[in-house]
Each structure stands twice: as structure tokens, then as C-alpha cells.
C-alpha positions as a printed Julia matrix, in Angstrom:
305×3 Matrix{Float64}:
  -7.97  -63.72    5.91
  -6.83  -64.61    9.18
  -5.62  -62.65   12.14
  -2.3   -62.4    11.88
  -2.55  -60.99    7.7
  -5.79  -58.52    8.89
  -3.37  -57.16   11.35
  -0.53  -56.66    9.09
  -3.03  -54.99    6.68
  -4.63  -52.89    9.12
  -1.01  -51.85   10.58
   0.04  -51.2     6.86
  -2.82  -48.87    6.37
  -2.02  -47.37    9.04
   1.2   -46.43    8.53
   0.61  -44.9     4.91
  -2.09  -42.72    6.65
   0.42  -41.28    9.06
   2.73  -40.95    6.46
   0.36  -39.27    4.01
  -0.55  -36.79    6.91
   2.74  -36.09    8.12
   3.74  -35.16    4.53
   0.66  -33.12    4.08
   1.71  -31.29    7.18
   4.73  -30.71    6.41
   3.9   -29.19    2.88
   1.89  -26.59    4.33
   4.14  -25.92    7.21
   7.38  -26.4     4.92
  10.51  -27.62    5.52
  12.14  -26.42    8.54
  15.82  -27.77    6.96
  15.53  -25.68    3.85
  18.27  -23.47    2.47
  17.2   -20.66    0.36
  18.82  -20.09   -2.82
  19.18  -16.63   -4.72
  17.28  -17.13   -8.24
  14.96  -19.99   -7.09
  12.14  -20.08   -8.59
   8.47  -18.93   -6.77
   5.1   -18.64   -8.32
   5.5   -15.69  -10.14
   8.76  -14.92   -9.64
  12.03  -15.93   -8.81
  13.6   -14.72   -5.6
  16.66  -12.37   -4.75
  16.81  -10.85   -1.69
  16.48   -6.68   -1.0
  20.42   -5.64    0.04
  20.02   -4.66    3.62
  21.34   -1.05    2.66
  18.2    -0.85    0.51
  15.81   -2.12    3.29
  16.59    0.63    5.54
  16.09    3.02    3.23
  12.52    2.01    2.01
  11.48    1.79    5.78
  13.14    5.37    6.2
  11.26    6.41    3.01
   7.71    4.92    4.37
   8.69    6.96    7.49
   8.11    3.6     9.46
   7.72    4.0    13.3
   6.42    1.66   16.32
   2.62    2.68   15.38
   3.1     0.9    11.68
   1.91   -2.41   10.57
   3.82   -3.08    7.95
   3.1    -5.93    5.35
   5.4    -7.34    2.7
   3.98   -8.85   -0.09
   5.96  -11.68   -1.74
   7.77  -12.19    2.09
  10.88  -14.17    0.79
  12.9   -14.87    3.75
  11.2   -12.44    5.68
  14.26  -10.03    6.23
  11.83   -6.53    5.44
   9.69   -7.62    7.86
  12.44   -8.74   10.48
  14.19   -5.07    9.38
  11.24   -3.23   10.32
  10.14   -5.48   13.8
  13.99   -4.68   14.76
  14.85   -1.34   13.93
  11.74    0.59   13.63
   9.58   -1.58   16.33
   6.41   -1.7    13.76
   4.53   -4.83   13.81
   4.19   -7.16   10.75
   2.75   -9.79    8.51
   4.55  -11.12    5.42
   2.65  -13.16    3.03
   4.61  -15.5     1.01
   3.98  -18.55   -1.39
   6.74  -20.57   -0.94
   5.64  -22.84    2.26
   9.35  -23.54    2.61
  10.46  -19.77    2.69
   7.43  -19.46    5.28
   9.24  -21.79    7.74
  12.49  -20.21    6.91
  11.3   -16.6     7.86
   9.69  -17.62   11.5
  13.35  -19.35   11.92
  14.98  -15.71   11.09
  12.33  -13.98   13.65
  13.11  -15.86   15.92
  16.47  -15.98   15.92
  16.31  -12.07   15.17
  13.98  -12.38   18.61
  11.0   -10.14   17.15
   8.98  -13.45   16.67
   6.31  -12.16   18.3
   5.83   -8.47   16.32
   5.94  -10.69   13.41
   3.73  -12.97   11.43
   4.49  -15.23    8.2
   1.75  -16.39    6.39
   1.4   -18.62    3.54
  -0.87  -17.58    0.58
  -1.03  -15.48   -2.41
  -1.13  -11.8    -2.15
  -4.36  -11.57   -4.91
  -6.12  -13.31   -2.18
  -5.19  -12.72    1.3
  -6.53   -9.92    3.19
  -3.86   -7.16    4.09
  -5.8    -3.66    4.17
  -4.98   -3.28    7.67
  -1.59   -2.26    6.46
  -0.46    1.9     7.18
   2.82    0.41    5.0
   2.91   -2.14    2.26
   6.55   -3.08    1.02
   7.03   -5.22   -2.02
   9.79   -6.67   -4.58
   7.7    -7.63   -7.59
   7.76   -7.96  -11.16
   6.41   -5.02  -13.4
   3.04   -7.09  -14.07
   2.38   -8.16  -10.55
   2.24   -4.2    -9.19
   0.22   -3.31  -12.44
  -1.86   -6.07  -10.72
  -1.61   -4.59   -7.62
  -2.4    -0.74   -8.54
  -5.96   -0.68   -8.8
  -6.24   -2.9    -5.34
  -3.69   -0.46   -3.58
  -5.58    2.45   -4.53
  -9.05    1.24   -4.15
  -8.98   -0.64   -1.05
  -5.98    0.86    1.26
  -6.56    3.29    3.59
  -5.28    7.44    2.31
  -2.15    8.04    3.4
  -0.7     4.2     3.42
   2.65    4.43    1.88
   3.85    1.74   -0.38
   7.45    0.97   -1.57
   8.79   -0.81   -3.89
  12.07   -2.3    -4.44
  12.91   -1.66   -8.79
   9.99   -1.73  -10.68
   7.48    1.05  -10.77
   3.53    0.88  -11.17
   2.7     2.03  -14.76
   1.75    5.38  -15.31
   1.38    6.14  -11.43
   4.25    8.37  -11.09
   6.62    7.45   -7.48
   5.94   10.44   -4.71
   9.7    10.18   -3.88
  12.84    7.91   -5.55
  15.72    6.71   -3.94
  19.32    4.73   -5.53
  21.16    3.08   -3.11
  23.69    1.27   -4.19
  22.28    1.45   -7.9
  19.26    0.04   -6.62
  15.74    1.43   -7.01
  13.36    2.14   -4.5
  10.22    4.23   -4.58
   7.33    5.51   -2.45
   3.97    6.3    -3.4
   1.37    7.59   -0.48
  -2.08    6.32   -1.26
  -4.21    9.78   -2.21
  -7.57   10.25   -0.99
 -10.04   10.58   -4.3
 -10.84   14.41   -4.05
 -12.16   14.43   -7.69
 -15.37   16.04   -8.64
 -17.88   18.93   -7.65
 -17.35   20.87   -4.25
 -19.15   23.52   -2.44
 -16.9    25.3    -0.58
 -18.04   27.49    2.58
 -15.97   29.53    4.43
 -16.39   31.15    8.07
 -14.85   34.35    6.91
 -17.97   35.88    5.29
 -16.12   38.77    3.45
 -14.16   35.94    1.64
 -17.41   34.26   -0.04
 -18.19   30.88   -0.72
 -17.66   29.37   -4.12
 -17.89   25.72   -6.14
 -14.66   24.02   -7.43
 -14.9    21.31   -9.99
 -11.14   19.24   -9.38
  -9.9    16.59  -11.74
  -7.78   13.7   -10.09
  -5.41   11.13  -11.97
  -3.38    8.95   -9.13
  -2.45   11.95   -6.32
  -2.41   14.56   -9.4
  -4.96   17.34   -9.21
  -6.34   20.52  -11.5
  -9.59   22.22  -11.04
 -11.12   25.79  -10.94
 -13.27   27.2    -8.65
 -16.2    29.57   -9.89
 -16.08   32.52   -7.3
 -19.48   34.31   -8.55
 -21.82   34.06  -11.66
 -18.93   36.13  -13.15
 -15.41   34.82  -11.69
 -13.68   31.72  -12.62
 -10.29   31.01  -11.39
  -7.85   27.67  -11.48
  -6.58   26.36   -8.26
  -2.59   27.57   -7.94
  -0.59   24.48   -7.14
  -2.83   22.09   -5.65
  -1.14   19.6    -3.61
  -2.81   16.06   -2.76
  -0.5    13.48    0.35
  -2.74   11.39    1.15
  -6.41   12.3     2.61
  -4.33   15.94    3.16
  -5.51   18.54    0.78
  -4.21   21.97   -0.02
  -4.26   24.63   -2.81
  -3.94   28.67   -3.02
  -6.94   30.81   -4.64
  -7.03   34.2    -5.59
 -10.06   35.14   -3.99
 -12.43   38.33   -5.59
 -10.65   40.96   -3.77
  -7.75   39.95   -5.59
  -6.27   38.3    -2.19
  -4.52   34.96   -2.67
  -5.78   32.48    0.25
  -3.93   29.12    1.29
  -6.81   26.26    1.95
  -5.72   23.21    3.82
  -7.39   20.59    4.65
  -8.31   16.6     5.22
 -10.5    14.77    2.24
 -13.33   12.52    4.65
 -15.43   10.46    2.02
 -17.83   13.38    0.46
 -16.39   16.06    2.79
 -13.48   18.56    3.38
 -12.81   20.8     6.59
  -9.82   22.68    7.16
  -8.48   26.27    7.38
  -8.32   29.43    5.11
  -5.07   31.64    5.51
  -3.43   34.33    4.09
  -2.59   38.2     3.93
  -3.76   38.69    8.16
  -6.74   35.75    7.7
  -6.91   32.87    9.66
 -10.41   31.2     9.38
 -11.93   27.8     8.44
 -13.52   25.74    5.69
 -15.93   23.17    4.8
 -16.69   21.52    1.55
 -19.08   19.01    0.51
 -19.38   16.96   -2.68
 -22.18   16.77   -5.02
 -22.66   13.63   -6.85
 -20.26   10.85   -6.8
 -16.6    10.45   -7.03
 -14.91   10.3   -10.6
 -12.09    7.32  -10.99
  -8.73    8.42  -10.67
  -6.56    5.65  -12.1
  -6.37    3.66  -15.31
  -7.08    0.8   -13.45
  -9.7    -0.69  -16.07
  -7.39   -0.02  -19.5
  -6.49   -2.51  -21.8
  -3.31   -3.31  -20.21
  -4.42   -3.57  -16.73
  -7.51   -6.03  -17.53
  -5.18   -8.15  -19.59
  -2.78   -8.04  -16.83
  -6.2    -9.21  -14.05
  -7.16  -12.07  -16.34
């Protein structure tokens, strides 16, 4: 070969290198031309925007403020997160699929000028790390949150509120529901597990300590307490909001005492109230946590498969 065809070849190769990598770049950058289209197809969905109306009233429902990090799963065009850098001043990351949509959102941000309380990431949700979140806001199919559930519950922090734009999560009842518009949205607030065997002790010694054995499905909970060898009473309208706890008790006297208090890992501490009493509370679990969703049921490992 001589010189002049080994430096056409070597100017050829070249060339389809660059190309190759400037391709490859911008495939995992995405298109910074691209226009959006309502019912385009993504990886596991297709994509239609939240109504603005509807956006504002999830973030009012997660009780967003400047102290949030809010992160959207399933980004789109990255209006939630845009929504809640703008209005509410919370920090975000929104983790989307669609390369294209990525480059599309950072556009909006910055035009919206909260580029830099925002962050667009591409990736899939089953697989990028997000449990930094104190909000999680998401417009998914049925399948994906049933997906979702068992993740939410077992790795967020208590008291992270989710929303949802129109489809629930199973069997895990919403903590509030709004329509706007006849649109859907609900909140759930992650509960702290608070299942299983307590011992309760209490400053106030006239009140007596006691066990309570509590039963937890999502933020639902029943129990009873045994007050003496004797005594067994339910708890009256136990209430679980995340890791805060409370319940009334009719103690042996016949006195009916307000506990409240917040659920740390294996331990409880809080206050006793009630008919002139104002004293304090500790609790301490014996033995490990039971489950408290249906996490591993038929439907929910055919749905992780």
C-alpha cells in the first residue's frame, strides 16, 4: 500500500471512530433538539405529563418545603421536579429512562433557572439509589408501584411521604386522597415498623408498667397491653404517621392515659398524659420485628421477576 492509500485509510478510520463516539455520546446525553410527545412510548410506560393543577397539589399534599429533597421517579420532562425547585425551594433529582427526555428536562431547569437545585439523571428507578429522598413523587403504572412497595417501605426513611399521580399501591391503603380536576393523587407517609413485643415503663410509678404485643399491616396497628398477671386491655385507637406513635390505655385505676411517642429501631420514648398526669415513657422491644406488608405474596414476586 503506498502512502497516499495508508493515509486515506488511516483518515477513514479515523473518522468512523469520531463518528461512532460522537453518536455514543450523544445517546447517553440525548438529543438536545428533541420534542416530547404526549403518549410516546418509554420503557415501561408511555408518557403523559401531570396537569400543573395536579402538581401543586401533590407537593402541597407531601407538605414540601425548602428542607425536602424530593425525587421523581419516571422524571418525564422534569416539570415535578422544576414545580417543586420553583415554588417550594426543595432540592431534587429526577431519574428518567428516556436519555432524550433527560436532556429535555436540564433544558426546562434551566430555562425555569432552578438548574442548580435540580438534577436529571438517566437510569432505571429498580436500580438507582434514591433513599436520600424525605419525598418521592411518581406517575407509574399499577405494576411498577406494586414493584415499588416493598422497596418504599423497606428502605426509605419513616416519615418520607410518597405521592402518586392515579394509580394506588395494592392493598396499602393512601394516608390522604385528593381529585383535582378528576385526577387522582394520593399520599402515603412511610410508617415506622412498631410491630411486636414491648415493655413499656413509665416514670409515673402509681401508673405501672406493662407489656403490649402490637400487630402492624402497612401504617395499620392493633395490640393489647397486659397491665398485671390479671389485666388485659386493647390499645383505643392507635395511631401510626410515620416513626410517630400514639394510642390511649385504660390504665388499672380505670384512668384512660394518652401515650405519644417516636418508634427508634427497638425503642420508644415519649410522654404519658391524661386526667392531671403529665409524665414520660420508654419501651423496648423483645425479639425482632414482624413484617408489615405483603411484600413477598404471590402477586408481588410475580410482579419482581
Amino acid at each position: 500500500m503506498n502512502l497516499l492509500a495508508r493515509s486515506l485509510a488511516v483518515s477513514l478510520i479515523s473518522f468512523a471512530s469520531l463518528s461512532f463516539t460522537a453518536q455514543a455520546q450523544t445517546s447517553q446525553q440525548g438529543n438536545p433538539n428533541f420534542k416530547p410527545q404526549v403518549g410516546q412510548a418509554g420503557k415501561d410506560v408511555i408518557w403523559v405529563p401531570t396537569p400543573d393543577s395536579l402538581v401543586n397539589r401533590m407537593l402541597r399534599m407531601a407538605q414540601t418545603t425548602d428542607k425536602d429533597f424530593v425525587v421523581d421517579l419516571g422524571s418525564g420532562d422534569g416539570k415535578i421536579n422544576i414545580a417543586a425547585a420553583r415554588d417550594f425551594k426543595a432540592r431534587g433529582l429526577g431519574i428518567e429512562y428516556n436519555p432524550d427526555m433527560v436532556a429535555v428536562s436540564r433544558r426546562m431547569a434551566r430555562e425555569a433557572g432552578v438548574d442548580k437545585m435540580v438534577e436529571f439523571r438517566q437510569g432505571d428507578i429498580f436500580k438507582t439509589e434514591f433513599f436520600d429522598a424525605t419525598v418521592v413523587t411518581m406517575y407509574l403504572l399499577p405494576q411498577l408501584n406494586l414493584r415499588l412497595r416493598p422497596i418504599l417501605l423497606d428502605r426509605m426513611k419513616p416519615g418520607t411521604r410518597l405521592v402518586a399521580h392515579a394509580f394506588t399501591m395494592g392493598d396499602w391503603e393512601p394516608d390522604e386522597t385528593s381529585v383535582v380536576e378528576n385526577r387522582y393523587g394520593y399520599l402515603w407517609i412511610v410508617p415506622a415498623n412498631a410491630s411486636g413485643n414491648w415493655r413499656v415503663n413509665v416514670a409515673e410509678r402509681a401508673v405501672g408498667n406493662f407489656t403490649m404485643d402490637l400487630n402492624q399491616t402497612y401504617q395499620r396497628v392493633s395490640g393489647n397491653a397486659r397491665l398485671n398477671a390479671d389485666m388485659e386491655a386493647n390499645l383505643i385507637d392507635p395511631e401510626l404517621r410515620g416513626d410517630q406513635f400514639k394510642f390511649a390505655l385504660r390504665a388499672v385505676d380505670g384512668r384512660v392515659l394518652t401515650y405519644s411517642g417516636t418508634v427508634a429501631g427497638n425503642r420508644i420514648t415519649g410522654t404519658v398524659t391524661g386526667n392531671g398526669l403529665n409524665s414520660t415513657f420508654t419501651a423496648e422491644r423483645s425479639g425482632a420485628p414482624r413484617q408489615i406488608h405483603s411484600g413477598t405474596d404471590a402477586n408481588s414476586r410475580a410482579m419482581n421477576n
